[in-house]
VODRENTOR-99665 format. One record per atom (N, C-alpha, C): residue in three letters; atom name; x, y, z. Coordinates in Angstrom, 2 decimals, padded with zeros to 5 digits. Example, Ala and Ser with C-alpha at 12.3 -4.5 7.8 and 13.67 -1.06 7.14 Angstrom:
<nodes>
+-----+------+---------+---------+---------+
| res | atom |      c1 |      c2 |      c3 |
+-----+------+---------+---------+---------+
| ALA |    N |  013.19 | -005.69 |  007.80 |
| ALA |   CA |  012.30 | -004.50 |  007.80 |
| ALA |    C |  013.20 | -003.30 |  007.80 |
| SER |    N |  012.85 | -002.25 |  007.08 |
| SER |   CA |  013.67 | -001.06 |  007.14 |
| SER |    C |  012.90 |  000.03 |  007.87 |
+-----+------+---------+---------+---------+
</nodes>
This chain:
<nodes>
+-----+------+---------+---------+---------+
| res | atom |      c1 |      c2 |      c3 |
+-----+------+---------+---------+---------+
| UNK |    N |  124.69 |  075.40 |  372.19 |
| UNK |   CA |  123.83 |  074.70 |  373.13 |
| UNK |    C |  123.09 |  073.56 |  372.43 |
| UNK |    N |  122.85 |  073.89 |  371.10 |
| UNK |   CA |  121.88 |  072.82 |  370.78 |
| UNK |    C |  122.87 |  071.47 |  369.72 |
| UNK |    N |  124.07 |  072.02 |  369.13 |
| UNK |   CA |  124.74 |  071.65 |  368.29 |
| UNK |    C |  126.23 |  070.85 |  368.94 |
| UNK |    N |  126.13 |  071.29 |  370.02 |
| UNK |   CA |  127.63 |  070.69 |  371.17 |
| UNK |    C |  128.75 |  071.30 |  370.03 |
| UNK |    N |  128.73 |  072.25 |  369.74 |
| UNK |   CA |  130.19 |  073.18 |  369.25 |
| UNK |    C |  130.37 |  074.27 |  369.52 |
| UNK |    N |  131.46 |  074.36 |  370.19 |
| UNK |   CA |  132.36 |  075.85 |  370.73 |
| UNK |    C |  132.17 |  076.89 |  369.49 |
| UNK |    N |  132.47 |  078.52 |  369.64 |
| UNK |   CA |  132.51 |  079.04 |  368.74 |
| UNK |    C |  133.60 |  078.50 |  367.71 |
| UNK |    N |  135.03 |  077.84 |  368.24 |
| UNK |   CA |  135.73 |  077.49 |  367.41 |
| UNK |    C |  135.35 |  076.56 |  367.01 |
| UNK |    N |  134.52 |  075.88 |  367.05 |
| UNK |   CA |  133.97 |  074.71 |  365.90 |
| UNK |    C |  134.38 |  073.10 |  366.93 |
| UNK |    N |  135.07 |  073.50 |  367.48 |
| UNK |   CA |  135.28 |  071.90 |  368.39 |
| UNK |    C |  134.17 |  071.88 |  369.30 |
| UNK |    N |  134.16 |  070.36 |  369.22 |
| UNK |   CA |  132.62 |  069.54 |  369.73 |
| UNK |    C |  132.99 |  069.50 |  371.43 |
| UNK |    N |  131.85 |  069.69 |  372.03 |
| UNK |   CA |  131.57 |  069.56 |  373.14 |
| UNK |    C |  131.73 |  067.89 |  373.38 |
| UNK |    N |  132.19 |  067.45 |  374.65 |
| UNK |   CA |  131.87 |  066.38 |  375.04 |
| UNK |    C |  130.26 |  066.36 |  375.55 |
| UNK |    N |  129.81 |  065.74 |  374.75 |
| UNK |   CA |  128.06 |  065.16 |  375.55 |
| UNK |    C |  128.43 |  064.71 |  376.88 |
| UNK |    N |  129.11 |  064.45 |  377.95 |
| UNK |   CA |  128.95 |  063.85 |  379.18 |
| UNK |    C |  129.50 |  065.08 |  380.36 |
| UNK |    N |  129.99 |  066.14 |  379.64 |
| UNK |   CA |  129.64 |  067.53 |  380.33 |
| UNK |    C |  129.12 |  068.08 |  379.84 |
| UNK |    N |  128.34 |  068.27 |  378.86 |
| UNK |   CA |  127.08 |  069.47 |  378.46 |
| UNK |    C |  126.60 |  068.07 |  377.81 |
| UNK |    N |  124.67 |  067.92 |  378.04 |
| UNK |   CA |  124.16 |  067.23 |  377.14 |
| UNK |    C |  123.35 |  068.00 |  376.06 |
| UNK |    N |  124.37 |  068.05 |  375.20 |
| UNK |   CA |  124.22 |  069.07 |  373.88 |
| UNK |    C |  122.77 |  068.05 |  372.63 |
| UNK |    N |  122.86 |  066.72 |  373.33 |
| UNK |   CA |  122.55 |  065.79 |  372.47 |
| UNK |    C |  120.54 |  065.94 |  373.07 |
| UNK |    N |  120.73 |  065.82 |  374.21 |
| UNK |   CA |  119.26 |  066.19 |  374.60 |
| UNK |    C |  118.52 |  067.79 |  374.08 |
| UNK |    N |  119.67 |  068.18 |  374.89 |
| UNK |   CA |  118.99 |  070.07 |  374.55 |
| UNK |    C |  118.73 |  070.25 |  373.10 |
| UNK |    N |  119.56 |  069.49 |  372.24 |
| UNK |   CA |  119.19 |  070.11 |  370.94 |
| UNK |    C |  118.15 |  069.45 |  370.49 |
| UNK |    N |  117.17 |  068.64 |  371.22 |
| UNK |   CA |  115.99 |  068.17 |  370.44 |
| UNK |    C |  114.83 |  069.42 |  371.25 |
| UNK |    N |  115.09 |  070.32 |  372.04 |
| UNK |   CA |  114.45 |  071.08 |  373.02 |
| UNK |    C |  113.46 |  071.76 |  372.10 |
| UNK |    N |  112.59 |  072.53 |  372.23 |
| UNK |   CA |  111.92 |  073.54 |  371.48 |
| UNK |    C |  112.65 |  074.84 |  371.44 |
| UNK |    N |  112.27 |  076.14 |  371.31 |
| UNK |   CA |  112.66 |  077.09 |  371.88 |
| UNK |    C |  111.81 |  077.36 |  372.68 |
| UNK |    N |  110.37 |  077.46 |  373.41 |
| UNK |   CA |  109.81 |  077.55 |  374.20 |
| UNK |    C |  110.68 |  077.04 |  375.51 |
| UNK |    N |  111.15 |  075.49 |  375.13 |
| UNK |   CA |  111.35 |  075.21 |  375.96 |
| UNK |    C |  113.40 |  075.41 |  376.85 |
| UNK |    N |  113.49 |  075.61 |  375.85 |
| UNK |   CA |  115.38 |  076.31 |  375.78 |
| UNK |    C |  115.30 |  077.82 |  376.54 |
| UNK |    N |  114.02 |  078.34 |  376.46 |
| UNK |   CA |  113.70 |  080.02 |  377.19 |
| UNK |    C |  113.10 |  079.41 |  377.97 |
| UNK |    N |  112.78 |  078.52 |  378.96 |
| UNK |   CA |  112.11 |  078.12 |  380.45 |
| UNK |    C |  113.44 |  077.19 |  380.84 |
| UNK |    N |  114.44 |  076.72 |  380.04 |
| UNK |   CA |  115.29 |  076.21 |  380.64 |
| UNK |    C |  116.06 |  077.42 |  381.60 |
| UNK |    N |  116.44 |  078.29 |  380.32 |
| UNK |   CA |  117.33 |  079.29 |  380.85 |
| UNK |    C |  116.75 |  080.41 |  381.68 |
| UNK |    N |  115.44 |  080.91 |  381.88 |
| UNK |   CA |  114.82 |  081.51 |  382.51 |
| UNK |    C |  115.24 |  080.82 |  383.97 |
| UNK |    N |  114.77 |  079.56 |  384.05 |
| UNK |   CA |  114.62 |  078.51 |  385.09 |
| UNK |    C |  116.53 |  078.58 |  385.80 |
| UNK |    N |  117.40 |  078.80 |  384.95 |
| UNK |   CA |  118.84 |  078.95 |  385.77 |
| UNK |    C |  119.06 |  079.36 |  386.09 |
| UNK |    N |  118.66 |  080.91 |  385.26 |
| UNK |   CA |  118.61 |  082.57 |  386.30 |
| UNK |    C |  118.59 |  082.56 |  387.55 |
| UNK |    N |  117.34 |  081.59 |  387.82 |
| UNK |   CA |  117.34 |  081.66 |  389.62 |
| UNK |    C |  117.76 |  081.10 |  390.37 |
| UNK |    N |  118.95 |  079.75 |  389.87 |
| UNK |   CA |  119.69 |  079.45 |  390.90 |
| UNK |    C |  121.16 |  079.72 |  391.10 |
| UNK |    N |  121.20 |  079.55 |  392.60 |
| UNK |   CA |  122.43 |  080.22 |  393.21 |
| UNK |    C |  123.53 |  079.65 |  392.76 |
| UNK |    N |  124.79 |  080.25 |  392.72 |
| UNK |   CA |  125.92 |  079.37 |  392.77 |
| UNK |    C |  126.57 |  078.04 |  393.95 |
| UNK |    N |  126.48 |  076.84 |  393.57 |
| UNK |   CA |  126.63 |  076.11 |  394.85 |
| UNK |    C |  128.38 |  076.06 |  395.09 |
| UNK |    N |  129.37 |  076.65 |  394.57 |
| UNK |   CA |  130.63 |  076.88 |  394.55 |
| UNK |    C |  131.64 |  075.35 |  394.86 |
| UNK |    N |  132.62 |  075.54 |  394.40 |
| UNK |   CA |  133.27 |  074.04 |  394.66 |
| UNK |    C |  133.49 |  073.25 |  393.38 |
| UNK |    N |  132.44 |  073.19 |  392.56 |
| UNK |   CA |  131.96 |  072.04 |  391.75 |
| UNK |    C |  132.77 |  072.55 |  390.29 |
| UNK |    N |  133.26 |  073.70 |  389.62 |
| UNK |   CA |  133.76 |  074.18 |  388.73 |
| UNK |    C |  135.12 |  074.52 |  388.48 |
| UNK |    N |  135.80 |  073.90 |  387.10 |
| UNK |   CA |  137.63 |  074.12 |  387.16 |
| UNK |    C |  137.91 |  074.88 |  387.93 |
| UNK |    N |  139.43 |  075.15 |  388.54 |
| UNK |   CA |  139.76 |  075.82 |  389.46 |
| UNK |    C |  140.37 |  076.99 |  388.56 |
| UNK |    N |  139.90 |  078.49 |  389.18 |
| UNK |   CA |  140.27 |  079.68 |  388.18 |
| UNK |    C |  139.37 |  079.79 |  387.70 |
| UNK |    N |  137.75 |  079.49 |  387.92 |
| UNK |   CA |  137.10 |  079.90 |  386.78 |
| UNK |    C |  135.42 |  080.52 |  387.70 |
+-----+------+---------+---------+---------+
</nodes>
């Protein structure tokens, strides 16, 4: 999340995850991000197909 790399070591594209923002985050603030996702719904449609 904070580093834009998969467990296998390949880099995230920054323009689907912004790995480049989040990783300047705090952890305060990385635990109110993810707290904060918990509660929303799935809006369906929007994600590869199969997944």
């Amino acid at each position: 999340m904070r580093q834009g790399r998969r467990p296998d070591g390949t880099i995230v594209d920054p323009n689907k995850m912004p790995w480049v923002r989040s990783g300047k985050m705090t952890d305060e603030e990385m635990r109110a991000t993810w707290m904060y996702r918990g509660t929303l719904r799935a809006q369906g449609g929007g994600g590869p197909a199969g997944r």
